[in-house]
C-alpha positions as CSV (number, residue, x, y, z in Angstrom):
1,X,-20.4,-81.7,-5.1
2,X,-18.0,-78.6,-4.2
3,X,-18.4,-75.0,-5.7
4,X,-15.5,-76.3,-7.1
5,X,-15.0,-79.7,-8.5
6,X,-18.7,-78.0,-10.7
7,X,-16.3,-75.4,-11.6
8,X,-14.3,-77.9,-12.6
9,X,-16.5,-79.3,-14.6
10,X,-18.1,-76.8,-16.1
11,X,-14.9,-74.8,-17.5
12,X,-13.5,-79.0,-18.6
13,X,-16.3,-79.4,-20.6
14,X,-16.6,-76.1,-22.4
15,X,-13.3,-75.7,-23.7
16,X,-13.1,-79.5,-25.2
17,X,-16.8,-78.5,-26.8
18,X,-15.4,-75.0,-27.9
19,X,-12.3,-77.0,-29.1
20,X,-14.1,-80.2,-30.5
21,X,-16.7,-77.4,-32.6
22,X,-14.4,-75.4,-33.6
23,X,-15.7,-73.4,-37.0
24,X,-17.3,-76.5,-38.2
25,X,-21.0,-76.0,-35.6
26,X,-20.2,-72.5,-34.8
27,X,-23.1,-71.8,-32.7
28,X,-22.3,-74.8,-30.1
29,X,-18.4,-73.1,-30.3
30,X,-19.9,-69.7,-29.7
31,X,-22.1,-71.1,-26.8
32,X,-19.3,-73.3,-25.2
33,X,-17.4,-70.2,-25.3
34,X,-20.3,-68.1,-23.3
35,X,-20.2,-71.0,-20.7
36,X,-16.4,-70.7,-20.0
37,X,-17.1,-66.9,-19.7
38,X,-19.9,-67.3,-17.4
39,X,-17.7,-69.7,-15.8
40,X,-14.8,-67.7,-15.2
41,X,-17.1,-64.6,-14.2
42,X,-18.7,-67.3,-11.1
43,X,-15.8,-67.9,-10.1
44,X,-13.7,-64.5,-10.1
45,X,-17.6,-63.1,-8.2
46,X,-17.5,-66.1,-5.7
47,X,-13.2,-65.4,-4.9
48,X,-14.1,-61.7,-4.5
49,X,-16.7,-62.3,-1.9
50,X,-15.6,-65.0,0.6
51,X,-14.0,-65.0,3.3
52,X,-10.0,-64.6,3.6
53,X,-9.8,-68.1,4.8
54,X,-12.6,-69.7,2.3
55,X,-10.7,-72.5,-0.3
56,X,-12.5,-70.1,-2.8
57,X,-10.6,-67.1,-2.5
58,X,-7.7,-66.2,-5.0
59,X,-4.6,-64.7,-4.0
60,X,-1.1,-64.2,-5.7
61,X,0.8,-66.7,-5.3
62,X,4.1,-66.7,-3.5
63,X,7.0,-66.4,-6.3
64,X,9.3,-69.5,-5.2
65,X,7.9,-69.5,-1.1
66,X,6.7,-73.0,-0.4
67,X,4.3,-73.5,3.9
68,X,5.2,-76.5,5.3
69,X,3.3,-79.7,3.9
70,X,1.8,-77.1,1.1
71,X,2.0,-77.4,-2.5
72,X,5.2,-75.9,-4.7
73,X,4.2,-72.7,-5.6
74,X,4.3,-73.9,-9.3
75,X,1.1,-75.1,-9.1
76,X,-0.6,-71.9,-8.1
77,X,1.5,-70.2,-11.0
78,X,0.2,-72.7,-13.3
79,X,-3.3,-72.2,-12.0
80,X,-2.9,-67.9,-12.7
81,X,-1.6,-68.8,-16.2
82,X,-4.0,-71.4,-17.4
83,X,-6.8,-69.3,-16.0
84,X,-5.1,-66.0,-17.7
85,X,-4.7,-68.0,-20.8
86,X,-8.4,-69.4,-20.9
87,X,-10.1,-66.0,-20.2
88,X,-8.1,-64.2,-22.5
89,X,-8.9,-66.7,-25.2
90,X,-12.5,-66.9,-24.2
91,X,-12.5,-62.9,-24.5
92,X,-10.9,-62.8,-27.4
93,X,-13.4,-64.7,-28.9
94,X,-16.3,-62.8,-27.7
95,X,-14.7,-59.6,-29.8
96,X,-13.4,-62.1,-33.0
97,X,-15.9,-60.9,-35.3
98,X,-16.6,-57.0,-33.8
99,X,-13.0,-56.5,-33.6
100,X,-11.2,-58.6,-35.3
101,X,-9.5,-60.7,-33.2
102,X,-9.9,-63.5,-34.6
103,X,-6.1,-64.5,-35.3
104,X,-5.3,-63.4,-31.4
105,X,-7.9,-65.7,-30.3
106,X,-7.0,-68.7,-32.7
107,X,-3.2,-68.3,-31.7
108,X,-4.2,-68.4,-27.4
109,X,-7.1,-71.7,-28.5
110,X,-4.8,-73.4,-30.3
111,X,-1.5,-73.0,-29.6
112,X,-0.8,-71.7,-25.7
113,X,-3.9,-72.7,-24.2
114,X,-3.3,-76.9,-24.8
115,X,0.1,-76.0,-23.1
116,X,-1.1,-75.1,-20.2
117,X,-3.7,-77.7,-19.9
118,X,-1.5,-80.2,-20.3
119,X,1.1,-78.6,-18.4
120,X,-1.5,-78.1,-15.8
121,X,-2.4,-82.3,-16.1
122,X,1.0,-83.1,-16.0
123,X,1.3,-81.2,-12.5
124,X,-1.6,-82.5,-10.7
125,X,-0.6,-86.4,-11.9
126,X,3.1,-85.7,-11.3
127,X,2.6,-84.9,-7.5
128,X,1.0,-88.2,-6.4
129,X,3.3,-90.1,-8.6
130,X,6.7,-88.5,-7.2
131,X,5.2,-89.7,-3.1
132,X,4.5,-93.1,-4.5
133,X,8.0,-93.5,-6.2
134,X,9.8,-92.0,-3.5
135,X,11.5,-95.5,-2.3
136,X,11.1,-97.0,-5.6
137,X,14.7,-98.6,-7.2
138,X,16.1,-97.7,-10.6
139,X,14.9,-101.0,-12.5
140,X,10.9,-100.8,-10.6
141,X,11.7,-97.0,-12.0
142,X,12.5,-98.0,-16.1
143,X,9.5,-100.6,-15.9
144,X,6.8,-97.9,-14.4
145,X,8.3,-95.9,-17.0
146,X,8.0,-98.3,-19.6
147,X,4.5,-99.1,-18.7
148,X,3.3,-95.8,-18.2
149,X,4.7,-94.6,-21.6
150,X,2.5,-97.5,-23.1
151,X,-0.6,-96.4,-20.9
152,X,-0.2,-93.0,-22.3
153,X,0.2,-94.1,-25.9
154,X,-3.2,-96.3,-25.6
155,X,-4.9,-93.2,-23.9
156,X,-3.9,-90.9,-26.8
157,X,-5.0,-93.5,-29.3
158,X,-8.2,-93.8,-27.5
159,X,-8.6,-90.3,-27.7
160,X,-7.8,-89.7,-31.0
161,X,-10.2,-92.4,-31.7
162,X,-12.8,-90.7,-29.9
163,X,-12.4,-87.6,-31.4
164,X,-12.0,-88.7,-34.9
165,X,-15.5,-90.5,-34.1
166,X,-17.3,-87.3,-32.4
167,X,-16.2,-85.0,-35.2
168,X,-18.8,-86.1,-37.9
169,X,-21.5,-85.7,-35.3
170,X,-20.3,-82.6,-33.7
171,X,-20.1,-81.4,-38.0
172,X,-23.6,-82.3,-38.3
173,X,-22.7,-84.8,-41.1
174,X,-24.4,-87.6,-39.2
């Protein structure tokens, strides 16, 4: 497993624990939140040390400039916001209760940082779905539509679902 696909991982997981925890087991929200920190810190050590040419190193993206056979630029700008977005979220958690930023950090959990997530999901399934339907008519167009508006409506049931059935657990109640 790469640097960072565990990367990955690692900052996945702790912002659906910090998000699934919320107030109601504060110490696993504080801890997820530590993790995402920590993960963020790797990775910003590991970009600043590589070499120019490593996968791993972070530079600004190119404002609308798009290499041949690279990726739209879009998705690097999503990657600098959604990172921007988590760490300031994750830091304005660590100072919630010394400083009070509690309302700064519950605005950035709950309200931008989903955006960009999802936003950020939308890009990465959007690109292998535009080459597939490249030579695809307008009726095999409405019926992928059609069908993947039902997938995504069973997903989001089955996630509500699994949410709604994590919470007690995650509340301590069971």
């Amino acid at each position: 497993m790469t640097f960072l696909m565990m990367f990955h991982g690692v900052l996945t997981g702790s912002i659906l624990l910090t998000y699934l925890s919320g107030d109601d087991v504060y110490f696993l929200h504080k801890f997820a939140g530590y993790v995402v920190c920590a993960a963020l810190f790797v990775r910003l050590a590991a970009a600043l040390v590589v070499p120019k040419s490593s996968p791993l190193r972070l530079s600004l993206p190119k404002l609308f400039v798009r290499r041949e056979g690279g990726r739209s630029p879009v998705f690097a700008w999503m990657a600098v916001a959604l990172i921007t977005t988590t760490a300031a979220a994750a830091l304005s958690g660590l100072l919630a209760d010394s400083i009070g930023f509690k309302d700064l950090h519950e605005g950035l959990a709950e309200g931008i940082l989903p955006i960009f997530i999802f936003g950020h999901m939308a890009l990465v399934l959007w690109r292998p779905l535009v080459r597939r339907l490249s030579n695809v008519t307008a009726e095999d167009a409405d019926r992928i539509v059609t069908q993947a508006t039902v997938v995504g409506s069973q997903l989001t049931a089955l996630l509500l679902s699994v949410v709604r059935r994590a919470k007690p657990y995650l509340q301590g109640t069971r």
